[in-house]
Backbone bond lengths (Angstrom), bond angles and torsions (degrees), N, CA, C in turn:
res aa  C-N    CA-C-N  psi(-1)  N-CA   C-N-CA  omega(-1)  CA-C   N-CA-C  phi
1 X - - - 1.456 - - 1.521 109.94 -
2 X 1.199 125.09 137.64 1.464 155.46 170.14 1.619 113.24 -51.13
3 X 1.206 94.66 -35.87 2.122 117.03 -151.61 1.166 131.06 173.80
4 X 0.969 95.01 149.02 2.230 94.53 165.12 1.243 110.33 -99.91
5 X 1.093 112.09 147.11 1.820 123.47 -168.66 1.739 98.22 -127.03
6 X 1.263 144.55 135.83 1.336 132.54 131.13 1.359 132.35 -84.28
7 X 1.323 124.82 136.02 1.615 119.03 165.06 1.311 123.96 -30.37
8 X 1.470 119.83 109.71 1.959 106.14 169.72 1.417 84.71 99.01
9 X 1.455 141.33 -19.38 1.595 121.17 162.35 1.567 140.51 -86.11
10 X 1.083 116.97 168.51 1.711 94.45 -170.51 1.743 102.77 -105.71
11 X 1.111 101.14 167.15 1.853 94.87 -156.70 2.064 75.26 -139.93
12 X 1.673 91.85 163.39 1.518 99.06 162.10 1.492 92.79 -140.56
13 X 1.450 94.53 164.05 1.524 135.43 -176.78 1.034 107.54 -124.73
14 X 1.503 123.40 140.31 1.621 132.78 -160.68 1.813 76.94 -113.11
15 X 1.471 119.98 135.76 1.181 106.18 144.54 1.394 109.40 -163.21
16 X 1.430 127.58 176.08 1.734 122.37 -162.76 1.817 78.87 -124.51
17 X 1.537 91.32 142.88 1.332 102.37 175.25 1.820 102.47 -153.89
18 X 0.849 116.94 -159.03 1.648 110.53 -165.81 1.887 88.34 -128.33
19 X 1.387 117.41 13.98 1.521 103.17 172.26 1.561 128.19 -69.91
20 X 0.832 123.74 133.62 1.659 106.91 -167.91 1.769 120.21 -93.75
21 X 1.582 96.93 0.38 1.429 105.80 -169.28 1.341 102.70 -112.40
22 X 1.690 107.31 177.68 1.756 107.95 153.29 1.674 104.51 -118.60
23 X 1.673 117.24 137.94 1.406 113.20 175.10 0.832 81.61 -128.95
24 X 1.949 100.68 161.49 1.870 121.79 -178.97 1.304 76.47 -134.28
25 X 1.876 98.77 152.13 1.111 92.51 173.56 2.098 108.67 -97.12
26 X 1.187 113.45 163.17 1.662 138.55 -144.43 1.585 94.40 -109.40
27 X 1.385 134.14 22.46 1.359 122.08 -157.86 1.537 117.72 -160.35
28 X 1.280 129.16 -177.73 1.263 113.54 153.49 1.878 91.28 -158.97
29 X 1.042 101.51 162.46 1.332 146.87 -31.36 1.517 118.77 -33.97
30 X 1.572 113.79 136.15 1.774 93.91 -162.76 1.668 105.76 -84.91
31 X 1.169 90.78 162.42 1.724 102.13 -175.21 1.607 124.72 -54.86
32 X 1.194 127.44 142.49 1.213 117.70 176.27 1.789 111.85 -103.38
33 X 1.500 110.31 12.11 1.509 114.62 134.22 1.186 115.08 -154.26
34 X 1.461 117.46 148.56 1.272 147.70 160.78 1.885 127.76 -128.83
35 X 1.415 78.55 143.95 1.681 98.06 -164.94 1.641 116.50 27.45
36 X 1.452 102.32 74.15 1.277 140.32 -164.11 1.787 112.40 27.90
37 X 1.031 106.34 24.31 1.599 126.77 162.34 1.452 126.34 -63.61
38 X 1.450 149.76 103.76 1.512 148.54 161.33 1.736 96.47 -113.89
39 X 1.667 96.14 151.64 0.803 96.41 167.09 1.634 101.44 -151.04
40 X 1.258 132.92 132.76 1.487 138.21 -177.19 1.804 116.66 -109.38
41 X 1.645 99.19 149.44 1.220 96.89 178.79 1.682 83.39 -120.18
42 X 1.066 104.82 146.87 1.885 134.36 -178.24 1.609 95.31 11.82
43 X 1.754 87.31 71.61 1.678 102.87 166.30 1.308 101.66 72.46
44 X 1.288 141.71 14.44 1.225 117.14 -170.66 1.818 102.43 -123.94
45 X 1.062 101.54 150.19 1.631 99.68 157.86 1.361 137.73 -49.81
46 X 1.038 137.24 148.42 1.959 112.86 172.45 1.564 93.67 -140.71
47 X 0.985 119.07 175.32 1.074 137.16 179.61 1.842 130.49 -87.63
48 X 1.058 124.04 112.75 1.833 110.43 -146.88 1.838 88.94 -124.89
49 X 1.422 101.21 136.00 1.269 129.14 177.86 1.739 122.50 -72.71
50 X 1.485 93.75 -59.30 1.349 127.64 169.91 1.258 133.42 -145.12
51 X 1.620 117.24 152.46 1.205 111.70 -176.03 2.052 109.64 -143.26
52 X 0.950 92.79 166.56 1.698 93.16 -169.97 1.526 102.16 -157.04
53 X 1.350 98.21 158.44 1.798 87.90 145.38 1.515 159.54 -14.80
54 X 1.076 76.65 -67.14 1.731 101.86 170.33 1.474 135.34 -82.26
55 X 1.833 97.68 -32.77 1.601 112.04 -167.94 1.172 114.54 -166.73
56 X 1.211 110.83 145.37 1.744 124.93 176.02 1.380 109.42 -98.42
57 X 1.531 103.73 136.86 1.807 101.26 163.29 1.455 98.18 -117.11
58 X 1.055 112.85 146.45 1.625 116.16 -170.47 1.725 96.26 -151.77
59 X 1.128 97.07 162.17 2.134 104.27 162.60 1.126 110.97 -112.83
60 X 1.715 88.05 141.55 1.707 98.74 168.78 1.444 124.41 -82.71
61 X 1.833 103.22 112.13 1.663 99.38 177.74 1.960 115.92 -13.30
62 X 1.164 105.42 138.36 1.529 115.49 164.84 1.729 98.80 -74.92
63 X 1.284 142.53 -3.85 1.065 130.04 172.01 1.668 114.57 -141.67
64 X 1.533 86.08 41.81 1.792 98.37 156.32 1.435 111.11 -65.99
65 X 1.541 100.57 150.59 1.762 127.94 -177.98 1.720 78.92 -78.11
66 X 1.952 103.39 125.42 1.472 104.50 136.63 1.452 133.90 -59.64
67 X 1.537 128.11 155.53 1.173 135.56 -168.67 1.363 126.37 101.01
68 X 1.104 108.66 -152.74 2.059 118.11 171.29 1.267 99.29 -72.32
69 X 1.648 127.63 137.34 1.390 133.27 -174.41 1.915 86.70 -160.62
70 X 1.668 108.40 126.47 1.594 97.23 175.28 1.307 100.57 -86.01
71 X 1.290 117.96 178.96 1.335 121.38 -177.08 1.521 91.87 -141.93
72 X 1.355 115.57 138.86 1.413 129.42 159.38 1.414 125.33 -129.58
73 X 1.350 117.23 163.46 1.897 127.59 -178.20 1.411 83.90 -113.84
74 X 1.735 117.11 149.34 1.208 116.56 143.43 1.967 99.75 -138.85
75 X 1.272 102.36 114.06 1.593 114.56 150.88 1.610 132.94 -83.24
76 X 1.748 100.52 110.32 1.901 99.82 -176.39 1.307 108.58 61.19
77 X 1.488 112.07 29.66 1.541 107.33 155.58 1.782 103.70 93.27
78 X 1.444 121.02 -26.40 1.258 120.74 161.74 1.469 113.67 -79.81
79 X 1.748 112.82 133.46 1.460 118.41 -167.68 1.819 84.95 -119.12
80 X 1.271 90.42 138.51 1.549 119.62 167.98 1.572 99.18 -67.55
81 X 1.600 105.62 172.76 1.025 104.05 165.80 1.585 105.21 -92.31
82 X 1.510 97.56 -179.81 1.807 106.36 -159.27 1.041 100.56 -111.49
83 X 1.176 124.85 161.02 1.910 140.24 161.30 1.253 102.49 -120.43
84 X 1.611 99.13 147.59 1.549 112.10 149.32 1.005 131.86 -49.98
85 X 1.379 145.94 156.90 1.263 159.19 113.05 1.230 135.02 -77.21
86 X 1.461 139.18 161.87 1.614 120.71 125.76 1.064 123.45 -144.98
87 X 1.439 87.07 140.33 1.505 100.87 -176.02 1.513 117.86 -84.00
88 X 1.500 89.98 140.36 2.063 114.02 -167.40 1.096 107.67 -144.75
89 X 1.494 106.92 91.22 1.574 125.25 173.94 1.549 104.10 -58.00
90 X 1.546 93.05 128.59 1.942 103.86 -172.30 1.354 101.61 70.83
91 X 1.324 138.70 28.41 1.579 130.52 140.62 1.542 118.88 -58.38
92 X 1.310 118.17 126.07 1.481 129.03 155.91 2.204 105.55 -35.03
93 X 1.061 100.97 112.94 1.364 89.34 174.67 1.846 108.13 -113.48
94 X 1.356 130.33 160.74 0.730 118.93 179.60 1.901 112.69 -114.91
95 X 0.926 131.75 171.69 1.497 137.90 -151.84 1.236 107.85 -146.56
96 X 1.351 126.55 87.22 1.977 133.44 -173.16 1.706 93.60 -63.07
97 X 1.105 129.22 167.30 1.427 145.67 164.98 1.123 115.81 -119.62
98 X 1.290 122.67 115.32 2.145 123.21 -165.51 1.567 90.14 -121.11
99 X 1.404 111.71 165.44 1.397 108.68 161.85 1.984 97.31 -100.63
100 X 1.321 110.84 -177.07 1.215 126.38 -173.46 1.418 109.30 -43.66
101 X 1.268 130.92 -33.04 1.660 141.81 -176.01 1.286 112.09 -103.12
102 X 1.619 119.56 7.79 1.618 129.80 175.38 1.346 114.33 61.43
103 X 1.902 105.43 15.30 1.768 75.18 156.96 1.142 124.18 -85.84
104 X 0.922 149.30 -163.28 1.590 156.35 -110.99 1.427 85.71 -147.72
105 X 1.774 108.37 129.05 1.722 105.35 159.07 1.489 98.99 -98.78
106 X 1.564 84.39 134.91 1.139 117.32 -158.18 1.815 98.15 -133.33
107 X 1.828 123.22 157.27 1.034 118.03 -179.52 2.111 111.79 -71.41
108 X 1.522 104.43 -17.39 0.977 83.89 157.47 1.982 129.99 -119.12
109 X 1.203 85.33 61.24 1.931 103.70 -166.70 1.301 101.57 -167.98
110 X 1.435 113.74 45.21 1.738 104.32 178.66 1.188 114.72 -63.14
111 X 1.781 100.51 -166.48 1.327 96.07 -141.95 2.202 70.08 -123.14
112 X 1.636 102.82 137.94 1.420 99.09 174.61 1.349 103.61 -141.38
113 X 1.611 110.36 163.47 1.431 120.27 -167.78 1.624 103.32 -78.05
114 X 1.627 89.15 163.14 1.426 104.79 161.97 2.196 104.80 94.62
């Protein structure tokens, strides 16, 4: 396994794609693609927040299968390869902090209001 995922949490995916932008999605229920981005957990669709270059933030169905579940990205119809997961309803999840361009807050790249 790759990770722990919980139901109802949002998970990211590292992946390289040829998009040149970052879109969030503007809505709810949020989309299960953006800027020609899907990404599925054990065949399934999920729901994705944001997307970039580099990485997807998406949520994990509230009625994900516990256990091993692969997870894949596919951009323009080309699918990355997939990783494991598992999903552990009531797992501690953890939550990275990026600024708007995903770098990393960092002590020297804090993180400031407004």
């Amino acid at each position: 396994s790759n990770g722990v995922l919980t139901p109802g949490a949002l998970g990211r995916l590292a992946m390289t794609c040829g998009m040149t932008g970052t879109q969030w999605a503007l809505a709810s229920p949020l989309p299960l693609e953006l800027g020609g981005v899907t990404v599925t957990l054990a065949g399934r669709p999920v729901p994705l927040v944001g997307v970039s270059p580099g990485e997807v933030i998406f949520q994990v169905p509230w009625d994900a299968t516990p256990g091993p579940q692969p997870l894949r990205a596919t951009w323009l119809g080309r699918t990355g390869h997939g990783i494991n997961v598992d999903i552990r309803p009531g797992a501690w999840a953890t939550l990275a902090l990026t600024h708007a361009d995903w770098r990393g807050v960092d002590e020297g790249a804090p993180a400031r209001a407004g």
